[in-house]
C-alpha positions in Angstrom: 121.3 104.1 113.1 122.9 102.1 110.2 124.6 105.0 107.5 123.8 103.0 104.9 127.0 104.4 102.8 127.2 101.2 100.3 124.2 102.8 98.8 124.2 105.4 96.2 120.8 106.2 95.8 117.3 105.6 96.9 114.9 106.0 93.9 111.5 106.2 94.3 109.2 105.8 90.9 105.6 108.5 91.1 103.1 108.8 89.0 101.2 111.7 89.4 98.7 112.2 87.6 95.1 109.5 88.1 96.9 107.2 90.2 95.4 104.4 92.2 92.4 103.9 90.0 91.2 101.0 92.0 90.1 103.3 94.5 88.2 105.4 92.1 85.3 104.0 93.7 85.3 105.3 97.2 88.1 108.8 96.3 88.0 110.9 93.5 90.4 111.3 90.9 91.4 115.2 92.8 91.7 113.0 96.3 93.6 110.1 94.8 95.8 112.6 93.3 96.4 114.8 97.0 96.4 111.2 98.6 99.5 109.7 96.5 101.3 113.0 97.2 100.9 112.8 100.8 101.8 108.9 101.2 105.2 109.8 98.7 105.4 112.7 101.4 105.0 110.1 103.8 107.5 107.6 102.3 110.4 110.5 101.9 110.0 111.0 105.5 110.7 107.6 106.6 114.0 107.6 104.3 115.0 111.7 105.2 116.9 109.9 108.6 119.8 108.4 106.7 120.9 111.0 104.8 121.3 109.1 101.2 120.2 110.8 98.0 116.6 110.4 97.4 115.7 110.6 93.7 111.8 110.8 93.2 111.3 110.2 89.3 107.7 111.3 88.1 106.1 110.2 85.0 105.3 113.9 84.6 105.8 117.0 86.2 105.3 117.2 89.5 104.9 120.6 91.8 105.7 119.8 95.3 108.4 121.3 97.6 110.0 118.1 98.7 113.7 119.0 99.1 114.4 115.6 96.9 116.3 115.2 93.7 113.1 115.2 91.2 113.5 114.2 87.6 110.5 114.0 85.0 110.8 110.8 82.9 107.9 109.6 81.3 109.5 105.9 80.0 107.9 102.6 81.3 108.9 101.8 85.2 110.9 98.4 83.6 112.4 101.0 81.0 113.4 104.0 83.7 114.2 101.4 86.7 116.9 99.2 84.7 118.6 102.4 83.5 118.8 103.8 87.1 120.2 100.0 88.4 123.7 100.9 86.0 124.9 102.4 88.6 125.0 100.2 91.9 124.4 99.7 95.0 121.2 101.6 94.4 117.6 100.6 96.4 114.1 101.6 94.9 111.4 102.3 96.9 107.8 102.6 95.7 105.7 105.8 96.9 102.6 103.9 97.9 104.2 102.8 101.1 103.0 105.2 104.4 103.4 102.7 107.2 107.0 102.7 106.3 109.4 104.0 109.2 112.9 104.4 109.3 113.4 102.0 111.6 111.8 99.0 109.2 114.4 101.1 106.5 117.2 100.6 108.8 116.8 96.8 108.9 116.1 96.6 104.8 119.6 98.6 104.6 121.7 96.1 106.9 120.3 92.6 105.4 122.8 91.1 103.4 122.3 89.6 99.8 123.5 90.6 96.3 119.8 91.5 95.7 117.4 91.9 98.7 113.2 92.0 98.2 110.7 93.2 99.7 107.4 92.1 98.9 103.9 93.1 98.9 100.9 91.4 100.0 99.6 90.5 96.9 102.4 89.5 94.6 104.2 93.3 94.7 108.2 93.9 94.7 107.7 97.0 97.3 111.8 97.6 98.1 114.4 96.3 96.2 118.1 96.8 97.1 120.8 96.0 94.4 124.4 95.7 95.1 125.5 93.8 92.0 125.6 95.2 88.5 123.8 93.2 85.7 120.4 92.8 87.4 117.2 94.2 85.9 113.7 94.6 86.9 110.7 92.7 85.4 107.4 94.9 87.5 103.9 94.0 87.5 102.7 90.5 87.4 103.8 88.8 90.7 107.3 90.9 90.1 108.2 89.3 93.1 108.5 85.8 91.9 110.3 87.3 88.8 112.5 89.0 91.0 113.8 86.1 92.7 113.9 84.0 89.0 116.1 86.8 88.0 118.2 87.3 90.3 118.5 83.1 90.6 119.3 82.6 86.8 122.1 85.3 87.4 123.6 83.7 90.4 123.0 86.5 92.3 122.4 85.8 96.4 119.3 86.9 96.9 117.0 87.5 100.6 113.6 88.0 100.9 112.9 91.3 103.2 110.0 90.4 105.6 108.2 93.3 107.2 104.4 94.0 107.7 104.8 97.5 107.5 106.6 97.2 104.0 104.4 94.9 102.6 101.3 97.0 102.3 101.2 99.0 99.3 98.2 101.0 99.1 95.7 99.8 96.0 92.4 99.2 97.0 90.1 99.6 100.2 91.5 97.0 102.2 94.6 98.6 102.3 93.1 102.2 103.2 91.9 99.8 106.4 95.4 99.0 107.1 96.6 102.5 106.9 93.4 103.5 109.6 94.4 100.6 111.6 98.5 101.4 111.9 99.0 104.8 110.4 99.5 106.7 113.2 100.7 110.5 112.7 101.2 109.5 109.0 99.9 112.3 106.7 98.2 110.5 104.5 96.1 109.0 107.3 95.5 112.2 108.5 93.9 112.8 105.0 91.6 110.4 105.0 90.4 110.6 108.5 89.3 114.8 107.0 87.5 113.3 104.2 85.4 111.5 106.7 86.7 108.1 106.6 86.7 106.1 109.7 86.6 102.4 111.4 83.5 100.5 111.9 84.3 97.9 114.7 81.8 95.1 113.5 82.6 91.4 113.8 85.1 91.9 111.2 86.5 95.9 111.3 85.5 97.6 107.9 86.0 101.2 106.3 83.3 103.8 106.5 83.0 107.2 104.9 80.7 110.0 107.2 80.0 112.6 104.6 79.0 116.3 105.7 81.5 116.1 108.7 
């Protein structure tokens, strides 16, 4: 497995507190708070097999046992993220990503490119890996366009990361399907399947919760 020694850090950004509120309507504010926990849990995992320093930066304070660096810093993600890409090689790595595996991990590490990209499905910059000093992130709003307009206008080499498993970030109920469909032994699959959500093979497959298990 690739050491991945060029890199000094692997951030990954939390919020703890109400996160996901798009799925507000099918979890709870209590179960969207255990669920982002356990797919961070789940995203620490994947990364635990190359032995890099994991800093997991939360936008407040955060009690979980995670044998992690954890910082509290309650800046915006643009703010916190370009103070943290100073000091390069560094690669970020957003929390809401549970079908990651190291192996997916191993391949992001060894592609070459001054900046390397990972996107989402919808727009998203899911990993980012930066080797050259200068570069700064611009999240939200089809970051991953941005991204690659950044990185352009800086003449920075830049490759684009392609990976199912790395593309789906979890933000709404079609991506709680994905994470039934290939989430296998994660924990945050495990979750959901005890709060009584399952699959419902119709024409099309569709998410179900059974209450009262």
């Amino acid at each position: 497995m690739a050491s991945g020694k060029d890199i000094l850090m692997i951030v990954i950004p939390f919020r703890p507190i109400n996160p996901k509120s798009r799925l507000s309507s099918v979890l709870s504010r209590e179960e969207r708070e255990k669920f982002a926990k356990l797919m961070l849990i789940d995203v620490i995992n994947a990364l635990k097999a190359f032995e890099l320093e994991i800093k997991v930066i939360s936008t407040s304070r955060l009690d979980l046992d995670l044998d992690v660096e954890l910082v509290e810093d309650q800046r915006a993600l643009d703010e916190c993220i370009n103070s943290e890409l100073e000091d390069v090689p560094k690669a970020i790595v957003m929390s809401d990503l549970p079908l990651l595996n190291s192996e997916i991990f191993e391949r992001f590490l060894n592609s070459e490119g001054d900046v390397v990209i990972a996107p989402g499905r919808k727009g998203g910059t899911n990993m980012l890996l930066v080797r050259e000093e200068g570069f700064r992130v611009s999240y939200h709003y089809c970051s991953f366009l941005k991204h690659i307009q950044i990185a352009k206008s800086m003449g920075f080499s830049c490759k684009v990361f392609d990976s199912f498993y790395s593309s789906v970030d979890i933000d709404d109920e079609n991506d709680l399907l994905e994470l039934m469909i290939h989430g296998e032994g994660k924990l945050s699959k495990s979750y959901l399947e005890n709060l009584g959500f399952r699959i419902k093979f119709d024409k099309i497959p569709r998410l179900v919760r059974v209450r009262n298990l």
